[in-house]
C-alpha positions as CSV (number, residue, x, y, z in Angstrom):
1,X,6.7,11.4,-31.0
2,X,6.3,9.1,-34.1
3,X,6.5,5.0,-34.4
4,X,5.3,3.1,-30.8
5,X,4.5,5.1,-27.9
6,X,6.8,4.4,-25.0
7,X,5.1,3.4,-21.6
8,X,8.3,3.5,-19.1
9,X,8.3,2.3,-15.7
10,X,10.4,3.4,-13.1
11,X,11.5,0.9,-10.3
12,X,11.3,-3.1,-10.4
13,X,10.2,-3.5,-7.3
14,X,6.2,-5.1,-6.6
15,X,4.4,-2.1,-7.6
16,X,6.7,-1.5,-10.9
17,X,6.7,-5.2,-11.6
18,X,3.0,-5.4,-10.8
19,X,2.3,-2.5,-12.8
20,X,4.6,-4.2,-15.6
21,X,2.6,-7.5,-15.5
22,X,-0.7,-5.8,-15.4
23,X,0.0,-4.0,-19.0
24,X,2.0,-6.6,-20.5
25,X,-0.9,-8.7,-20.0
26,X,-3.7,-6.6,-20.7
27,X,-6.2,-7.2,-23.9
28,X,-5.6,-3.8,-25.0
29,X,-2.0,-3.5,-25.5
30,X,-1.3,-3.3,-28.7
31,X,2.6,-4.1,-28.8
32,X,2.3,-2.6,-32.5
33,X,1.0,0.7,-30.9
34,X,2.9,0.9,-27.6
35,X,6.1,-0.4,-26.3
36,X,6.5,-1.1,-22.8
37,X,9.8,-0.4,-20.5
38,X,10.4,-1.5,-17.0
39,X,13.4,0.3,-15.5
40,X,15.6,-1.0,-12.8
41,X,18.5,-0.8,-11.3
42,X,19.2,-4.7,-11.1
43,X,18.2,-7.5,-13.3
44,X,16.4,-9.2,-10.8
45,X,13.8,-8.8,-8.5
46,X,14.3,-8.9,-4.9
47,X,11.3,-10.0,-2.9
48,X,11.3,-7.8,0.2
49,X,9.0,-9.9,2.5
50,X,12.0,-12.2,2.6
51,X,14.9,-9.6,3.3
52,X,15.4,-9.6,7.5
53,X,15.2,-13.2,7.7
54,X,18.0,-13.3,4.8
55,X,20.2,-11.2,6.7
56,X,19.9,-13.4,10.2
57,X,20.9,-16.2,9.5
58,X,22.9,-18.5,6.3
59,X,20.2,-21.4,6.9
60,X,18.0,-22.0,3.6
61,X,20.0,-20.2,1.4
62,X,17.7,-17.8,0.7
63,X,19.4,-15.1,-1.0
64,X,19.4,-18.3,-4.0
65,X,15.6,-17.7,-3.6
66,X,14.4,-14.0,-2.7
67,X,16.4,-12.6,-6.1
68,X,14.5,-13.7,-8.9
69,X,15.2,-12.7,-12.3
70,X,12.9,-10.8,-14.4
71,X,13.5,-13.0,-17.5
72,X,10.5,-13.1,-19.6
73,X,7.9,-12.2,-17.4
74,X,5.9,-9.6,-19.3
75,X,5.9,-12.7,-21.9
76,X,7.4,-11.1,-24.8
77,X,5.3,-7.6,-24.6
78,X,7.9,-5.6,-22.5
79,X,11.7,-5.0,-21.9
80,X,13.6,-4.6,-19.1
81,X,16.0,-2.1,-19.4
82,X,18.7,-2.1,-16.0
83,X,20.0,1.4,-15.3
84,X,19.9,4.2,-12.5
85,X,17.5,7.2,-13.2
86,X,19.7,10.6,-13.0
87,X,16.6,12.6,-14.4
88,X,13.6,13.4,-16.1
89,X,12.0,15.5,-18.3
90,X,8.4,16.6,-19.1
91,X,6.4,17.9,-22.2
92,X,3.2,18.7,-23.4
93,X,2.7,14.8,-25.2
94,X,5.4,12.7,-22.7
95,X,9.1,13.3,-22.0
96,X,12.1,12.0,-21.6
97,X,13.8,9.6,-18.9
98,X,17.8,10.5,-18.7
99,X,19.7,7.5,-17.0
100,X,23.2,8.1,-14.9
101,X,25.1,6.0,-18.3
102,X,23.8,9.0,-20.2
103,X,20.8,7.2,-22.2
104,X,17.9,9.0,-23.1
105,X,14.2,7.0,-23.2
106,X,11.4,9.3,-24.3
107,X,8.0,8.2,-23.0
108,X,4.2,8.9,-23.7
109,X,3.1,8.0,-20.1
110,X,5.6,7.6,-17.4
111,X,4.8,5.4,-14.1
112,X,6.9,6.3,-10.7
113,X,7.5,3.1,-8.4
114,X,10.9,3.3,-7.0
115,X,9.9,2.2,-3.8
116,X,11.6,3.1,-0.5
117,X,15.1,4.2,0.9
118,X,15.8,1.6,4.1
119,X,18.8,1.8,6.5
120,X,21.1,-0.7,8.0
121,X,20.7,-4.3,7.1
122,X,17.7,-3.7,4.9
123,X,19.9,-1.1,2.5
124,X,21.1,-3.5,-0.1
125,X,23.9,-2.9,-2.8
126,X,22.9,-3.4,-6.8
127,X,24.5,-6.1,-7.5
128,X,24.4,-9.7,-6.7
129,X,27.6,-10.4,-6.1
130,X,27.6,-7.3,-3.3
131,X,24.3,-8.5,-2.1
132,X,25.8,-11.8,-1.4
133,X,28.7,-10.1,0.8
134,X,26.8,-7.7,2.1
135,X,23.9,-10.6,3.6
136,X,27.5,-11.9,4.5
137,X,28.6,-9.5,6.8
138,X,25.2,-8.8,8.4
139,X,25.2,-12.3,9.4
140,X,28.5,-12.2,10.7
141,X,27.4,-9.0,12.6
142,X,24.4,-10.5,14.3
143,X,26.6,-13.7,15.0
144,X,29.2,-12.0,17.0
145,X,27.1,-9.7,18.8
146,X,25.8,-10.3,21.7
147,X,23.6,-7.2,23.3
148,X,21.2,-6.2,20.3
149,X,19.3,-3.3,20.7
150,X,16.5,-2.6,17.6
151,X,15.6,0.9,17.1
152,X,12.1,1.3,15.9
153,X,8.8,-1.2,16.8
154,X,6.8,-1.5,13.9
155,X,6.7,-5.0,11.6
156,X,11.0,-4.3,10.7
157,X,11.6,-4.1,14.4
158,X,9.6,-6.9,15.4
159,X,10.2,-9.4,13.2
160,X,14.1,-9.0,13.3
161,X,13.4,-9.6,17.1
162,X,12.1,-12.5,16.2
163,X,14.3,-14.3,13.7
164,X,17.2,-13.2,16.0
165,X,15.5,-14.9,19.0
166,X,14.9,-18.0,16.8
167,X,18.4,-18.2,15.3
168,X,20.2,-17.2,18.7
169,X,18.2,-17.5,21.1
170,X,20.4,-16.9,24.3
171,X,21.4,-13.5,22.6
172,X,20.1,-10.1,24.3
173,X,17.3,-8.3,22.4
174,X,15.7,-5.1,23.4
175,X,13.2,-3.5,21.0
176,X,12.3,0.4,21.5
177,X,9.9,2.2,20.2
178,X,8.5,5.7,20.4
179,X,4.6,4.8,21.0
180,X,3.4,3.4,24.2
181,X,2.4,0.3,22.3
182,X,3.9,-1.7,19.4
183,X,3.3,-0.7,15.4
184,X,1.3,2.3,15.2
185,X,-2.0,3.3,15.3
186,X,-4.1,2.1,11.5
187,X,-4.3,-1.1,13.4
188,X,-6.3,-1.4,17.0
189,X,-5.4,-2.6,20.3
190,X,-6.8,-6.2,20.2
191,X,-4.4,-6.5,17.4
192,X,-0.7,-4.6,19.3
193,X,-1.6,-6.0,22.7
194,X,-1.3,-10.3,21.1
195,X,1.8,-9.1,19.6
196,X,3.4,-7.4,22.0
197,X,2.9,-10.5,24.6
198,X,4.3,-12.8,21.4
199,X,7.0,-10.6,21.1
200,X,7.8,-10.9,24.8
201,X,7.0,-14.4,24.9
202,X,10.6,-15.1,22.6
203,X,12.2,-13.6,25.7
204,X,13.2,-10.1,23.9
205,X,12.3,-6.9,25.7
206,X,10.6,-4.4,24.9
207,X,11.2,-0.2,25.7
208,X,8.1,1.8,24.7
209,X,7.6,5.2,24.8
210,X,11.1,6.1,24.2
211,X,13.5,7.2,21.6
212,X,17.0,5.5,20.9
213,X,18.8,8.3,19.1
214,X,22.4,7.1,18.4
215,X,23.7,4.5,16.0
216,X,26.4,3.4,17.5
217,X,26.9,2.1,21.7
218,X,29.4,3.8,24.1
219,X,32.6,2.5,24.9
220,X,31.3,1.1,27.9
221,X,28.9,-1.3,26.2
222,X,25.8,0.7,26.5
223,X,23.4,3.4,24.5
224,X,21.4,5.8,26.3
225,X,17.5,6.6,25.3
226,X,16.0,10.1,25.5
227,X,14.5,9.6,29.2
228,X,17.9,8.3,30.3
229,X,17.6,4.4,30.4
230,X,21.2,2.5,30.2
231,X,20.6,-0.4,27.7
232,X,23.2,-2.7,27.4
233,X,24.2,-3.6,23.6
234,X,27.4,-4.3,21.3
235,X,24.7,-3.6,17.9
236,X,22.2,-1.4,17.4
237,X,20.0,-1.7,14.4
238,X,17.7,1.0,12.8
239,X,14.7,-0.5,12.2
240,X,12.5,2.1,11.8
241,X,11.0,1.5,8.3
242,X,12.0,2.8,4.8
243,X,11.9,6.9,3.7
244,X,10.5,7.7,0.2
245,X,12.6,7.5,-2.9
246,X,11.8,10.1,-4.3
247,X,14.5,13.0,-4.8
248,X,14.8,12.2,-8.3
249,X,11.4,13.3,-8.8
250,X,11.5,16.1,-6.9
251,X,14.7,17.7,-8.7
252,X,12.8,17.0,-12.3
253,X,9.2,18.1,-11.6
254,X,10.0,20.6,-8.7
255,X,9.8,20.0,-4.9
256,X,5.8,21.2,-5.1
257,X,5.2,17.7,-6.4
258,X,6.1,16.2,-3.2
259,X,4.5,16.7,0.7
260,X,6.7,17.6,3.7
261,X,7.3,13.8,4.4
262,X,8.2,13.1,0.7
263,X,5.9,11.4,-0.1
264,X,4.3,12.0,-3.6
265,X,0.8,13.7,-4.1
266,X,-1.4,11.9,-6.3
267,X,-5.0,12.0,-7.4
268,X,-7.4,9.0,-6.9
269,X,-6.5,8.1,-10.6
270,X,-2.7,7.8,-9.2
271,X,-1.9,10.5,-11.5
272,X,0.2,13.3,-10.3
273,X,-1.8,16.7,-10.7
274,X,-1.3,18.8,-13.7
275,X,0.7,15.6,-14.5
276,X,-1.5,13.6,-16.6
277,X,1.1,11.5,-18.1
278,X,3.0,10.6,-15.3
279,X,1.4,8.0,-12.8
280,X,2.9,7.0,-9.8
281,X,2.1,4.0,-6.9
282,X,3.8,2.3,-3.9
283,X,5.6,3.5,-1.2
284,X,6.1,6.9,-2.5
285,X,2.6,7.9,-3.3
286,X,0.7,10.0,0.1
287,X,-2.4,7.8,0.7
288,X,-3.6,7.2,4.2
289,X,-2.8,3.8,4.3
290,X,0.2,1.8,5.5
291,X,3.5,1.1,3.0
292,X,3.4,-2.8,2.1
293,X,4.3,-4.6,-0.9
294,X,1.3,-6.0,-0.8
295,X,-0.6,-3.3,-1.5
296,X,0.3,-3.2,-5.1
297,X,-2.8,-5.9,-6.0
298,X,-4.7,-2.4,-5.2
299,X,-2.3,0.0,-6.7
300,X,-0.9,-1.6,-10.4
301,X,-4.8,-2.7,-11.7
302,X,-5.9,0.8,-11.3
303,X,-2.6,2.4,-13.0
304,X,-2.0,-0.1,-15.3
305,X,-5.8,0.5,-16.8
306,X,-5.5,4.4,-16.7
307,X,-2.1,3.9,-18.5
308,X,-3.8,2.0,-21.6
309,X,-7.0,4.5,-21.1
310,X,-5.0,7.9,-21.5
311,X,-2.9,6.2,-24.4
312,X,-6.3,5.3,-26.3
313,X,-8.6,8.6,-25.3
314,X,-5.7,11.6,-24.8
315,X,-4.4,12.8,-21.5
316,X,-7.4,15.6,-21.0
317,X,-9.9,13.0,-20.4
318,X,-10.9,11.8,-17.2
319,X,-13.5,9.4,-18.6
320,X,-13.3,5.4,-18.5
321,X,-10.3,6.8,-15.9
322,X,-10.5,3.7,-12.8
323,X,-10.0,5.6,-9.6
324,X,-8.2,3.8,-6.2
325,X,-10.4,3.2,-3.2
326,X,-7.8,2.7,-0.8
327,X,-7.0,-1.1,0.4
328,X,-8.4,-2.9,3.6
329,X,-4.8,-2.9,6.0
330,X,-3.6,-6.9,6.5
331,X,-0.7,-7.8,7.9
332,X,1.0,-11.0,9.1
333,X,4.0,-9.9,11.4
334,X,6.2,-13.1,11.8
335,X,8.1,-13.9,15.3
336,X,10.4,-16.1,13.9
337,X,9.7,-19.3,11.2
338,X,6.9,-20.7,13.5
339,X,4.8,-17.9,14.9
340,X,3.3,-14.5,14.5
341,X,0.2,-12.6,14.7
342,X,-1.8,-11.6,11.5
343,X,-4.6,-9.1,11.7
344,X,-7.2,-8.8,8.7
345,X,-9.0,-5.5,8.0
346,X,-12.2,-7.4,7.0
347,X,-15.4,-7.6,9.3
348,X,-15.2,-6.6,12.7
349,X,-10.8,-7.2,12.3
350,X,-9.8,-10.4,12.7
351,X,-6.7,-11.8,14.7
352,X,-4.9,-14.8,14.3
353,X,-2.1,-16.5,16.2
354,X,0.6,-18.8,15.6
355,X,-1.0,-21.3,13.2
356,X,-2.3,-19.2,10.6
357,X,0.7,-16.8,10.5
358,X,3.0,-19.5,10.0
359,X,0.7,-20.8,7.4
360,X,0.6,-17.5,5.3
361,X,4.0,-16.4,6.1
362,X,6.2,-17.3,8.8
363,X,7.3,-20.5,7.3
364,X,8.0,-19.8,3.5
365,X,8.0,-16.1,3.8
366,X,5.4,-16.1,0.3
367,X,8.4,-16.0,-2.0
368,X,7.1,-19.0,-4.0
369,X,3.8,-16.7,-4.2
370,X,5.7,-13.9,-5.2
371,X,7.2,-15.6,-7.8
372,X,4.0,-17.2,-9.2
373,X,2.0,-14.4,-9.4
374,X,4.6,-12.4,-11.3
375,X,6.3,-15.2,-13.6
376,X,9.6,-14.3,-12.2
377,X,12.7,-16.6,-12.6
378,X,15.7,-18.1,-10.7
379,X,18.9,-17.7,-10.3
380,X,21.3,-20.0,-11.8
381,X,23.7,-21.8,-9.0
């Protein structure tokens, strides 16, 4: 491959824009030596954290807020290049990434980030303008309805309980979920037993230890779980967290690449094995920890230095190579714009109410954060 070598990263999302930012802006790349390519299916980032309260409720505008253009956040050092990925390829010094218009971008090291399939509300269009309608609709749904049933009780479940509650709160909410307690079990007791009473405290109720299995009610107003309770409900929402994106990379590198979940097996380098060019991070990677945005400020320093390292030393070294630890699990699971429960992995685990969830999150959902950190844009009204 002569001239610059190509670094291309797939998927904008926080661990492909954090990945992005972390090369971009490292003292080691040489933009006359490499050139750097983030790509995406839409020119703007949309900040996830944000997304369930954005398809409640009209109030804030926030769909003006949570998609952020990319404009010139790697600061002159990178492109963004907006297309779908049909395809790769693979060779002994890079390969080649084939997009659905039919462009061809060779590359010296490849990084994987396309982030997570979700269902229902959560599965947005690409573009703005069907973003818009789309959040459009979904509030229109939610405003009609009056009987909502939530399928699924982890952090998606729970905190579209509670913006619901906040926004209507005379609407019916039932929340079921397959454990016999809420979330799952990377975070203790002390932690699911505050949030369950906070989630019952908004007035929704909660069905655990059972399985909703259809998508849509019966004629007669009602769905049916697995051990035969009658719930009423006019809307029933999957909210059972995103699957991995990863098909594409399972067509191009063969299905042996990928676990029986789909998720994709990585070393603690977050290279693939007997892949040393292609690096991957986020949702799709297997790693026993739980799938969270935040987790990139783990994932993108480690990938974006063993990016630069394998470019400088050659792809059969392991030395200078920065290997992931795994991250401490937080999480701050809003109940609506004033209240939630946040559990820190530090120490002995800490819990925190109301206050300091509102503080961290509940309030301004961190999308001026998110925006900060990654030197993102806005849209233009």
């Amino acid at each position: 491959m002569s001239g610059r070598k190509n670094i291309v990263i797939v998927g904008g999302g926080p661990f492909g824009a954090s990945v992005a930012k972390g090369i971009s802006s490292a003292s080691n790349f040489d933009t006359s030596r490499y050139r750097l390519i983030l790509v995406t299916s839409r020119p703007f980032f949309v900040h996830l954290p944000a997304l369930i309260r954005t398809t409640v409720t009209s109030i804030g505008n926030l769909e003006d807020e949570i998609l952020m253009p990319y404009d010139d956040f790697m600061k002159g050092k990178g492109e963004v290049k907006v297309g779908t990925v049909a395809s790769f390829s693979e060779e002994k010094e890079g390969g080649e990434v084939v997009l659905e218009s039919g462009e061809k971008i060779p590359y010296s090291v490849l990084v994987l980030t396309p982030g997570s399939i979700w269902e229902g509300p959560l599965n947005l269009p690409v573009s703005e303008s069907d973003i818009r309608r789309h959040f459009g609709t979904w509030r229109s749904t939610f405003e009609k309805a009056n009987d909502i049933v939530l399928v699924g009780g982890g952090s998606v479940g729970i905190e579209f309980a509670g913006e619901i509650k906040d926004f209507y709160p005379t609407k019916r909410v039932t929340l079921v979920h397959g454990q016999q307690q809420l979330l799952n079990d990377a975070y203790p007791n002390r932690y699911r037993d505050p949030l369950l009473t906070r989630v019952k405290k908004i007035g929704a109720e909660v069905v655990l230890g059972d399985y909703v299995d259809a998508t849509e009610p019966s004629a007669d107003g009602t769905i049916t779980t697995r051990k035969g309770k009658q719930l009423r409900a006019d809307l029933v929402i999957p909210t059972r967290g995103g699957r991995p994106n990863t098909a594409v990379i399972s067509a191009s590198l063969g299905a042996d690449v990928l676990t029986s979940t789909g998720h994709v097996k990585v070393q603690p380098t977050l290279q693939l094995p007997n892949h040393p060019r292609i690096f991957a991070g986020g949702d799709v990677i297997e790693w026993k920890e739980q799938k969270q945005a935040g987790k990139a400020a783990g994932h993108a320093p480690v990938i974006a230095k063993n990016v630069l390292a394998i470019l400088a030393n050659g792809a059969g070294t392991i030395e200078g190579l920065t290997v992931y630890k795994g991250s401490a699990e937080m999480i701050v699971t809003t109940v609506g714009r004033t209240g939630g429960v946040t559990y820190l992995g530090v120490l002995w685990g800490l819990v925190f109410g109301d206050w300091f969830s509102r503080l961290i999150k509940s309030k301004g959902l961190v999308i001026e954060m998110a925006r900060g950190n990654l030197g993102l844009g806005r849209l233009q009204k």
